[in-house]
N, C-alpha and C positions, 0 to 999 in steps of 0.2 A: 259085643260091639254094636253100634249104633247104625253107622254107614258099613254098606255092603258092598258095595260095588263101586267099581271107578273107571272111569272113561274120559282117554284124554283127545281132545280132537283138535287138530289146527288146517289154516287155511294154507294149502300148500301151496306153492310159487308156481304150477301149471294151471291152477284151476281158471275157468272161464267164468266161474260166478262169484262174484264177491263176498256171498253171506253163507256157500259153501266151506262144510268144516269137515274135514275128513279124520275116520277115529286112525289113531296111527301107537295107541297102547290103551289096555284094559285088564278087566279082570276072566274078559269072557264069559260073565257067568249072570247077566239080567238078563232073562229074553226077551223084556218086553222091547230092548235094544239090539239084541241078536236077531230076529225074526227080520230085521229092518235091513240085512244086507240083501245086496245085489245078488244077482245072478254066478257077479264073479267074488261073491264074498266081502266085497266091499260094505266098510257101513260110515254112512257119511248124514250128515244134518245140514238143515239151511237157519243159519241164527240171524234174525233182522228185527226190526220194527213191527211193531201190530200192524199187520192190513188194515188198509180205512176197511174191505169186503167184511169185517169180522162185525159184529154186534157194535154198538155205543158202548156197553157197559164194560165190555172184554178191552175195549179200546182204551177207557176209562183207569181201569184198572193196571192191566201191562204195561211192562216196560220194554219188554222183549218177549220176541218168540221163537220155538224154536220147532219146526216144522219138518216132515218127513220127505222122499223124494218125491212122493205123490202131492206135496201141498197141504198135509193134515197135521193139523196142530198135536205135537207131540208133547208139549209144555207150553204154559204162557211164565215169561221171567220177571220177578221183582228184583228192583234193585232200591233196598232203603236207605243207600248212603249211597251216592255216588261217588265219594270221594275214597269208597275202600273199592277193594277188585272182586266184592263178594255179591251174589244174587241166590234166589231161591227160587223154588215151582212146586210142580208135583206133576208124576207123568199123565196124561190124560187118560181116564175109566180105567187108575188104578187108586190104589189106598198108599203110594209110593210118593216119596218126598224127595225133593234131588235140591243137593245144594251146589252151588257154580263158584269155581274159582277163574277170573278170566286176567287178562292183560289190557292194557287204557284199550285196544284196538278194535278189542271180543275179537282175535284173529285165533285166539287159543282159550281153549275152554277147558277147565275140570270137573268132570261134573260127579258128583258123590253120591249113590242111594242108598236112601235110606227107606226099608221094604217096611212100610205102615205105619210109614211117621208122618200118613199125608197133615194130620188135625196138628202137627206141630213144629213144621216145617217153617214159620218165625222163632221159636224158640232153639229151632235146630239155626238157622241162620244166627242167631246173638253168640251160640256158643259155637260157632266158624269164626267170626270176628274176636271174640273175646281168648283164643285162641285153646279152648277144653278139647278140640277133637283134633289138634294136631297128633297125635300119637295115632289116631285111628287113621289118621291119613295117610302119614309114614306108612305103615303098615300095609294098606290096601296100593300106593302107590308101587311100592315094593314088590309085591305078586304080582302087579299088570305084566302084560307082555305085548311084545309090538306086534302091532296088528301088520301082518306080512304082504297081506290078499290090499288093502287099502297101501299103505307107503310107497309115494312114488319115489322112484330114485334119482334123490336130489344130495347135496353132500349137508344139509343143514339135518335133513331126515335123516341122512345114512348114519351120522351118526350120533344123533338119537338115539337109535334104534342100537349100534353099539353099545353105547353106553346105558341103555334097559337090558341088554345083554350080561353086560359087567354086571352090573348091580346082581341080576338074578342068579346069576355062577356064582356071585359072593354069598349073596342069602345061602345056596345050595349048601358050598363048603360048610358054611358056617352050622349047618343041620346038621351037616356029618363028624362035626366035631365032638 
């Protein structure tokens, strides 16, 4: 498989910041996204606009970013077609390539890794749109599991968060078959 990881985050109906995304299902298993939780196990992102504070050239280039609770750029986002809900990065001082599936809002984010795909991370994006890694996606989306320590309890979340339940008792049975 190509993509490794999956993380899904959205802007939940209490948050006080707008360009906070809280992860609320994953795979649990990038650290370079795990090490990023709180105290209380939470792991949440800030997705917005390039800072004017950032370089010309970073400005230049991004279309979005997507920052850590401290402020540090954890990815900058392209987006080559605005008209589709697909963008791409790579995570910061790694050789990791992450592709973004979002909604018109960026209120909800999917984000995919791909571990040492930083040098092709546009060709990983053509074949997101063209649609070759839907089955890796199925897949990885399927194993997430909802992030418990993050999910406030809202009924939009709640049952989300059921219904990642479902899905993963079904995967189970289906092993045991």
């Amino acid at each position: 498989m190509i993509l490794t990881d999956y993380y899904r985050f959205e802007h939940l109906p209490d948050s006080k910041s707008k360009s906070r995304l809280d992860c609320v299902a994953s795979t649990q298993n990038y650290n370079e996204f795990e090490l990023l939780k709180n105290k209380r196990g939470e792991l949440f992102i800030y997705f917005c606009n390039v800072p004017e504070s950032f370089s010309a050239s970073a400005q230049r280039k991004a279309d979005k970013i997507i920052t850590t609770r401290e402020g540090k750029s954890l990815s900058s986002v392209f987006v080559p077609d605005v008209t589709l809900p697909f963008a791409y990065g790579d995570v910061k001082g790694s050789s990791d390539a992450v592709l973004i599936v979002n909604n018109e809002g960026y209120t909800e984010l999917e984000i995919f890794v791909a571990r040492g795909k930083k040098n092709n991370r546009i060709n990983l994006w053509n074949m997101l749109k063209d649609g070759e890694l839907d089955n890796e996606i199925s897949v990885l989306i399927k194993a997430a599991v909802a992030d418990l320590a993050t999910v406030k309890v809202t009924e939009s979340v709640t049952q989300k968060v059921a219904d990642l339940a479902t899905k993963n008792v079904t995967n189970e049975s289906k092993k045991c078959d």
